[in-house]
N, C-alpha and C positions, 0 to 999 in steps of 0.2 A: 504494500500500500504506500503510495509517494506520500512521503511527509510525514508520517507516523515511523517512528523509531523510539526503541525500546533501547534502557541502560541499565545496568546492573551496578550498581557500587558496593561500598565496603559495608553500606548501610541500611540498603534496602533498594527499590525499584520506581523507575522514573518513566516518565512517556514523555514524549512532543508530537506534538501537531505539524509542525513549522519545521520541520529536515532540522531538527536540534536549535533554534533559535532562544526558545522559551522551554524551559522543564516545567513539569509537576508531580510530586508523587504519586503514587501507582499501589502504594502499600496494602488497602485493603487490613485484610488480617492476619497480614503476612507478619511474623513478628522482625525487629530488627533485627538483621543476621546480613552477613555478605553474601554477595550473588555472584557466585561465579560463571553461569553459564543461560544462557536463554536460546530456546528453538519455540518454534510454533508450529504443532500439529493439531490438523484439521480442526482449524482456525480457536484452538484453545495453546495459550501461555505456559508453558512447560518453564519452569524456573526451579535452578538446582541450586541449592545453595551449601553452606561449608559450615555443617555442625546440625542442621533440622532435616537433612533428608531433602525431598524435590516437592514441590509447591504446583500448583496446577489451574490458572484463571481460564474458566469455564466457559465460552466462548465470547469472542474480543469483537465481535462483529459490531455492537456498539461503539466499539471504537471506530472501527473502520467506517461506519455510518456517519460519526461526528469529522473525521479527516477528510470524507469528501462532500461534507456539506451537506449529504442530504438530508437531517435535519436542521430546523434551526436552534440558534444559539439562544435563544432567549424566549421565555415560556416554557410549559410542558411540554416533552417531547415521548413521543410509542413508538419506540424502534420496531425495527423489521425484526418478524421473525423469521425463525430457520426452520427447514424442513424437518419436519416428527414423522419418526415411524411407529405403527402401532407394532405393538410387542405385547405378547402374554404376560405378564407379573403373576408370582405364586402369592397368593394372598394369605396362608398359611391356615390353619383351624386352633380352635379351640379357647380358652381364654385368650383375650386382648392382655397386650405389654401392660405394666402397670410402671410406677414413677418407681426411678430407680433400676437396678441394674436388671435385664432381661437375655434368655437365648433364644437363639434360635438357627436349627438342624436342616442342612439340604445337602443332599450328595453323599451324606455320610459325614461333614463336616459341621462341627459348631461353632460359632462366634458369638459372641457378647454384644450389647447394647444397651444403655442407657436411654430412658425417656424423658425428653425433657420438653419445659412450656415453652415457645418465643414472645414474643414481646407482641405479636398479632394475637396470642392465646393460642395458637395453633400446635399442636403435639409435632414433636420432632424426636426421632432417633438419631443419637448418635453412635455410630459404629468403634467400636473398643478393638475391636482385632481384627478386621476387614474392612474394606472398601466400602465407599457410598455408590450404589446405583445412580445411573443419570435419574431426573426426574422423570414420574410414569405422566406422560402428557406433556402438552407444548407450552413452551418456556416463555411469560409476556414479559418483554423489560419496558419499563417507562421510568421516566426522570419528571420531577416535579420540584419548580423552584423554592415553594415556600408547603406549608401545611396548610393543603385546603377548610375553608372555613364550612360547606357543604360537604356530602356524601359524595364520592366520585363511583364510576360504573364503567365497568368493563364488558362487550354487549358482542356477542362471537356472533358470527353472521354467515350463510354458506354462498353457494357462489351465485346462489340469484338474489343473492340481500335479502333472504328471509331469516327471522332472528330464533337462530337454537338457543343460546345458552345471554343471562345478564346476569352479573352479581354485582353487587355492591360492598362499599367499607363502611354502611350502618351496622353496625353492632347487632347482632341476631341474639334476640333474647330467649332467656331459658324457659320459659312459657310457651313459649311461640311452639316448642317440639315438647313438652312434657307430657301429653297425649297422645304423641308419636314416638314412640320408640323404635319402630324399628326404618325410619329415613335416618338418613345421614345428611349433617347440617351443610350447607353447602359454603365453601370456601370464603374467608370475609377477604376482599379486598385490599389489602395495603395499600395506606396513604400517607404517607410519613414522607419529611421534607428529604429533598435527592431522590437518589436510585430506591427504584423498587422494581420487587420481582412476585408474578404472579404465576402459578401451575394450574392449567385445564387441563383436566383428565381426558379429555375427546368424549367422555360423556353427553346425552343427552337429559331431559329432565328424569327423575327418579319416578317409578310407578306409584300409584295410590295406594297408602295400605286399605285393606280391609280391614275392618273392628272386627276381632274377636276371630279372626281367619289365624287357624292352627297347622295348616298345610307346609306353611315356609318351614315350620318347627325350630322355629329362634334363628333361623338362618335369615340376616337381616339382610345381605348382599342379594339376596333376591328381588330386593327390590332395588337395586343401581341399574339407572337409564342404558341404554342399550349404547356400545361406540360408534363414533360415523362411521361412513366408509372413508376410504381413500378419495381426495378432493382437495379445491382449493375455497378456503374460508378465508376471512377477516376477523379482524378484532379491532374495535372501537372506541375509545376513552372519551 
């Protein structure tokens, strides 16, 4: 990409815009550590460094979107996404992870995991002795300059502009499903000032339950909206 160039120093990681003109850090959650080596494969930041092992920015094409303009510089900005392939994920049985340390068995192998809250309230695992899978669904990046004062909405659309899927960053109350047990809430929006990152599952809306229908027999996944097919959609802010 002309004009984007990446720097490794004694103290962490840099970018420019400008074929080196202007620097800015690039640190993220990298922690301070020298960098001795940078490649980019299939458009994610491979960074090795000297004493943590090798570091990994998940795809840069936001960058490469801001180096050539094609967004602007001022206001909210919804980068392009990248193509998603759908892929089976094992969704496992039996009790759900609870907070604190968790396993869990594939291949004949186990690994460990931690459950922890984000700052959205959203459940997250963290992996103790394995790898993270990429996310299961398409990756929405947007940048927001300050913390909106309204609700913002994310609104996926298919390729004749009929709208599948909207969610929003209002706060979904626990009322709202305490007669519903067996949906699952749908994703809250992040809205926090900068970068933010959204995952769609490629689902569609989730089916109705039934009151009092014993068929699913606790199997709540039965009722998760069906995936698209293969296509070309939008996404809206």
């Amino acid at each position: 990409m002309r004009g984007l160039l990446y720097s490794g120093t004694e103290r962490g990681l840099y970018v420019s815009f400008d074929d080196g003109a202007h620097w800015q850090p690039l640190q993220l959650n990298l922690p301070v550590t020298p960098v001795h080596d940078l490649i980019i494969k299939d458009n994610d930041l491979v960074v090795a460094t000297h004493g943590r092992s090798f570091w990994i920015l998940d795809d840069i094409t936001p960058l490469h979107q801001l180096a050539r303009g094609d967004v602007g510089q001022n206001g909210a900005i919804l980068y392009k996404t990248q193509p998603t392939r759908r892929w089976a994920s094992a969704p496992g049985f039996g009790g759900g992870p609870v907070q604190g340390r968790n396993y869990s068995m594939a291949g004949g192998l186990t690994s460990s995991f931690e459950r922890i809250t984000t700052e959205e309230g959203k459940p997250k695992d963290i992996w103790l002795d394995a790898g993270d899978n990429p996310p299961d669904g398409v990756v929405v990046q947007y940048y927001l300059p300050a913390k909106p004062k309204g609700d913002i909405t994310l609104t996926i659309k298919d390729a004749g502009g009929s709208v599948l899927r909207s969610f929003s960053s209002a706060e979904i109350k626990d009322e709202d499903y305490k007669d519903k047990p067996g949906l699952t809430r749908p994703p809250v929006v992040p809205a926090k000032e900068g970068g933010n990152r959204f995952v769609w599952n490629l689902r569609l809306e989730d089916a109705t339950e039934v009151p009092d229908d014993t068929g699913s027999m606790g199997f709540a996944r039965g009722l998760n909206g069906p995936i698209v097919p293969p296509g070309n959609y939008t996404v809206e802010l």
